[in-house]
N, C-alpha and C positions, 0 to 999 in steps of 0.2 A: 376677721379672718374666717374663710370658712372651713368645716369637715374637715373636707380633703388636706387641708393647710396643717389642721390641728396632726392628722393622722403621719403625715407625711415629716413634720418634726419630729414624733414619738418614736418613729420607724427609725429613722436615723441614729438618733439617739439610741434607744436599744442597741443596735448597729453597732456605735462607737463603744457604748460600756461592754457588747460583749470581746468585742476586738481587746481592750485594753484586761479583761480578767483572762482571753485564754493566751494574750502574750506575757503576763506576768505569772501564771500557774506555771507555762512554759518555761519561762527562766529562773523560777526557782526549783521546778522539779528538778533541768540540768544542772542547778549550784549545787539541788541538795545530794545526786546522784553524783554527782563529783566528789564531795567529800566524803560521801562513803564509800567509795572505792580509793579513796586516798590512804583513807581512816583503814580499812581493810588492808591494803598492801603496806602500809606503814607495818601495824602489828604485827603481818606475818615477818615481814623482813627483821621486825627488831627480836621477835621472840627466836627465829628461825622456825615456825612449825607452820608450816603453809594452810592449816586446817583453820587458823584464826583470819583468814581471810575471806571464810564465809560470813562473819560480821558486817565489812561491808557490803558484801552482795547483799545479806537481808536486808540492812539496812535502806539500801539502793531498788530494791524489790519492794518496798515499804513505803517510800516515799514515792516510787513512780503509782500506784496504788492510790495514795491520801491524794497525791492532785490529782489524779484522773477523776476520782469520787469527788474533790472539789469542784473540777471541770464540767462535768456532770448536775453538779447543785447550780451552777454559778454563770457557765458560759452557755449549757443549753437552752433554756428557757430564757434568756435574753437573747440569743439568736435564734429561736424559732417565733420568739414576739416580733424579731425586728422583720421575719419575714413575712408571718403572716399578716400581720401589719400593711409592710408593703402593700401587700400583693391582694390587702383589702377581704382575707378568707374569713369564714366565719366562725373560726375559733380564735380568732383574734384578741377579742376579748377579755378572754380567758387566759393568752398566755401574756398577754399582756398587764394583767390583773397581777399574775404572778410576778413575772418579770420588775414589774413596780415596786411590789414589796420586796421584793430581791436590792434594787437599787437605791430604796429609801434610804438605806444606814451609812451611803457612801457622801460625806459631807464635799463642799456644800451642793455636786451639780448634780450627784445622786438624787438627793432628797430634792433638789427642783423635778428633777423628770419624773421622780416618782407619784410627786406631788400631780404634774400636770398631767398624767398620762390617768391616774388613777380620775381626776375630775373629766377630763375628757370621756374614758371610756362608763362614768356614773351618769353623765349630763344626762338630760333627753337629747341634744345633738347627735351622741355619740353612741348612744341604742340604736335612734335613727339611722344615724351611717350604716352600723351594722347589722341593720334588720332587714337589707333584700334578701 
């Protein structure tokens, strides 16, 4: 297989894991932001005091906050690997460096791509590629 072939799986790959982390940060922030606003209008209606409904807005303020900051760690630096990647730029490397270990912990397809992506970009093939 050559270069182009190795680079062109890896890309992808980044690609799909970061699709699959910002569609799930995404539906749990909506779950989590649903229950607290649940959580919130519940309490106020049973106490009657409209004031305990600021509970669920913090709490709904809080979690849209913790995924974005998840989003952030998680979906960024796998879709900026998967594109620079692509697109063969010459920080690629490097976010794909990251990106790798970002993926390794996800069993089992994580840790193959982490695996292959981190060999490829250590080879000499894969300094080669990216040393125009």
């Amino acid at each position: 297989m050559k270069a182009q072939d190795h680079n062109k799986i890896i890309a992808l790959g980044f690609g799909l894991f970061a699709g699959i982390f910002l569609f799930t940060f995404l539906l749990l922030m909506l779950v989590s932001l649903g229950v607290f606003v649940a959580l919130g209008i519940t309490a106020a209606n049973e106490s009657g005091d409209n004031t305990q409904a600021g509970i669920g807005i913090a709490g709904g303020v809080f979690s849209v906050i913790f995924y974005c900051a998840l989003a952030a760690i998680f979906v960024l630096p796998t879709a900026l690997a998967s594109w620079k990647t692509l697109k063969r730029r010459p920080s690629a490397r490097v976010w794909g460096t990251i990106a790798a270990i970002i993926v390794l912990t996800i069993m089992p397809l994580g840790t193959f791509l982490g695996v292959y992506a981190l060999w490829f970009f250590f080879s000499a093939e894969g300094k080669q590629f990216y040393s125009h």
